[in-house]
N, C-alpha and C positions, 0 to 999 in steps of 0.2 A: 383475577389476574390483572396486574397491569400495562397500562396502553404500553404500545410497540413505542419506543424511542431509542434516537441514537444521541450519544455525547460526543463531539471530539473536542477536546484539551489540547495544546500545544505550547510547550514550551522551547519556545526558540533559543532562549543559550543554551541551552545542554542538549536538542536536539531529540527532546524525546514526544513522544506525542501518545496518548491514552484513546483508545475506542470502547466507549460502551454503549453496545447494543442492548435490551431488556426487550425481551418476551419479541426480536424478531424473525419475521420468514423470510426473508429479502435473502435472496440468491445471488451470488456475485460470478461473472464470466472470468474464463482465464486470462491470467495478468499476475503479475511479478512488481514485487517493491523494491524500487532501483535505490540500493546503495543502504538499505533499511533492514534491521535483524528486527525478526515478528514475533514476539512470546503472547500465545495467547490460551485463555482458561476460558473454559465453559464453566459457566455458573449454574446452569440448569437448561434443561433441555437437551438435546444433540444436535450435529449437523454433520453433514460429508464433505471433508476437506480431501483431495482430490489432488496430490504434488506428484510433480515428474509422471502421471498417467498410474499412478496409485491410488486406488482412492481406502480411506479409512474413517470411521463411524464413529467420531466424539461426542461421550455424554457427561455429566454431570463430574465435575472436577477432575477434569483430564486434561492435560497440558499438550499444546504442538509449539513444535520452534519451525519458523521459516528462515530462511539465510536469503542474504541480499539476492536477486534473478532470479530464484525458483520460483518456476511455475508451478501455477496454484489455482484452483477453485474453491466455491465453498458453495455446496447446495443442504435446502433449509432442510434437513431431518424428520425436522419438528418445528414448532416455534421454540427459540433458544434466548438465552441471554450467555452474552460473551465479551468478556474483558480483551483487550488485545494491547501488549506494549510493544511501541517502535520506536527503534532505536537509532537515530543514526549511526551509521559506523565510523563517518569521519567526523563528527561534532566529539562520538563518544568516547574515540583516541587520542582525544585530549585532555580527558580526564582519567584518577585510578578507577576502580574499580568500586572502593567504597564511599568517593565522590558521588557515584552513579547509583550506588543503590540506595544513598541517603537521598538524592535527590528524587528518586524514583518512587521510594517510601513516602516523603513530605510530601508529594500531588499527589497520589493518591487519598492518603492521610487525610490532606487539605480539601482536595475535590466530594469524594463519594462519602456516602454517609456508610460509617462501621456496622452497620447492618447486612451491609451488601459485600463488602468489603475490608473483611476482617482482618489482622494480623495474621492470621493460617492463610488465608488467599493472598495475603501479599507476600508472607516468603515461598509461597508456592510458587508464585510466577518469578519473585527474584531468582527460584531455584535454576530458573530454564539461563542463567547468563550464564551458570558453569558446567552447561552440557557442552560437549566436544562441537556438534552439528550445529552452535554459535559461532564459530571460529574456522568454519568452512563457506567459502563462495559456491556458489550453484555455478559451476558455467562448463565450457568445455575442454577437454586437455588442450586438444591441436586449435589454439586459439585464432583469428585472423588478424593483422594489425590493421587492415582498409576496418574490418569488421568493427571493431574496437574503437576505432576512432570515430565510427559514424557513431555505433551509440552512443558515444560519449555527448556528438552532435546533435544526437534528438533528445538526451538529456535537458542540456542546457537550452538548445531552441528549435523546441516541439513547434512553434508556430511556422518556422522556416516552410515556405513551398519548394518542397525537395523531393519529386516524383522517385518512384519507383524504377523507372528506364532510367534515370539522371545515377539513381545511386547504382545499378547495374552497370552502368556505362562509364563512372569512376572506379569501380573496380577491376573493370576490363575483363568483365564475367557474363554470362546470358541471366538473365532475368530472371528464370525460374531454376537457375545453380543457383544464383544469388539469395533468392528468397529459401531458399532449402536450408541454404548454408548457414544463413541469418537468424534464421527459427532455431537450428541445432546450438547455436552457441548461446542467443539472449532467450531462446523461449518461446517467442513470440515473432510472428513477422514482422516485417517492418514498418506497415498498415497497422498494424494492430499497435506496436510501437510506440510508434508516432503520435496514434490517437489518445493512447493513456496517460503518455507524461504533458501531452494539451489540456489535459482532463487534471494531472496532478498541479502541471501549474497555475491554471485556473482556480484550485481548492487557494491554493497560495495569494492569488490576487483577490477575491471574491472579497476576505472584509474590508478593503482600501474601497473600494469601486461602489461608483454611484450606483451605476445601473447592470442588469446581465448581458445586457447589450456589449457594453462596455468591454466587459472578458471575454465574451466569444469572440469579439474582432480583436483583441491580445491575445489570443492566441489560437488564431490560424483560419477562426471558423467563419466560413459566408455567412453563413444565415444564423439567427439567434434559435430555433427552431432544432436544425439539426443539432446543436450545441446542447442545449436542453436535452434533445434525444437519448444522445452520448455520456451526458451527464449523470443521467440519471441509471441506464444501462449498464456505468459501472460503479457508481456508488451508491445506487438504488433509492436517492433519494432527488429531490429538484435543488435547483440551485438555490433559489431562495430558504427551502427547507434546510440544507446544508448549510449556509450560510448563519440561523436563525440555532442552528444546532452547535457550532463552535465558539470556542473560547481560546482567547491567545493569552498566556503569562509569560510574559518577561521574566 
């Protein structure tokens, strides 16, 4: 069997990014990919992928789609190997459709060696752009616009010190309506939030940056220590390992 690793790929014009895990057990906590459709195949092994408090048991060439907000886990089965394509939705609405699958074909193509990653596994996962459950948001009917507009705020700046009483007390609601309310529409509380897109921005600064020190104080975090913690809690891997693990194409 071989060792546990993870790949990430990213190609930033077209906004798609590739995950391949091989042979791991690394469990991931609940969290939602802001603004990102998830097609992803199991190559071998299983694991429990866990959306909206469902949970269901993927094994060996089984496909799941996640929609942009849904909430999601993934606990390890087994040890597994798992392909995962993410898509931006607003990079990806700029292109057609068979823009995106050629380009989506050519890095895989170009990346993974056809052993692993054959013509049958890549139209399998192309197959998952023309499921319906592609073209549906996760979120909730009776929307809030305070709501909506904050995520949008810890989108763009996760690092913002922006208390919980502060975001309660802008929307002219008690703190624990608030965090109720907040969970029901994005998922996740606001804590939980806040921590993940500092965690996703930080994947984003991580190959610019000298040091780790560096991205924990961009964004948000005291100590490089707790940084680390968190980091690693949700992507299962350390910063430097993360970092040693990606590749960016233009």
């Amino acid at each position: 069997m071989a060792a546990n690793s993870i790949h990430y790929i990213y190609n930033s014009n077209m906004g798609i990014e590739l995950i391949f895990c091989e042979n791991s057990t690394i469990s991931y906590p609940t969290h939602n990919h802001v603004s990102v459709f998830t097609i992803g195949i199991v190559l071998d092994g299983s694991l429990v992928l866990t959306a909206n408090n469902n949970a269901k048991v993927y094994e060996k060439n089984q496909t799941f789609i996640l929609c942009p907000y849904m909430p999601h886990s993934i606990s390890a089965h087994s040890a597994y190997t798992l392909l995962s394509l993410c898509i931006d939705k607003n990079i990806a609405a700029e292109y057609s459709m068979d823009k995106i699958r050629h380009n989506i074909t050519a890095l895989l193509m170009n990346t993974f060696s056809t052993e692993r990653i054959n013509q049958c596994r890549i139209l399998q996962l192309l197959d998952g752009l023309n499921s319906p459950a592609a073209c549906t948001d996760w979120r909730s009917e009776d929307q809030n616009p305070f709501i909506d507009n904050l995520k949008k705020r810890l989108e763009l700046y996760p690092e913002d010190k922006f208390s919980i009483d502060e975001m309660a007390q802008n929307a002219c609601i008690s703190k624990y309506y608030f965090i109720r309310r907040f969970k029901k529409e994005v998922g996740l509380t606001p804590h939980q939030f806040q921590l993940q897109n500092r965690i996703r921005k930080a994947q984003r600064l991580m190959h610019n940056a000298e040091t780790i020190t560096e991205v924990a104080y961009a964004t948000g975090f005291c100590d490089q220590s707790h940084f680390i913690k968190q980091f690693e809690k949700q992507i299962g891997l350390s910063p430097l390992t993360y970092k040693l693990s990606s590749q960016t194409i233009l």
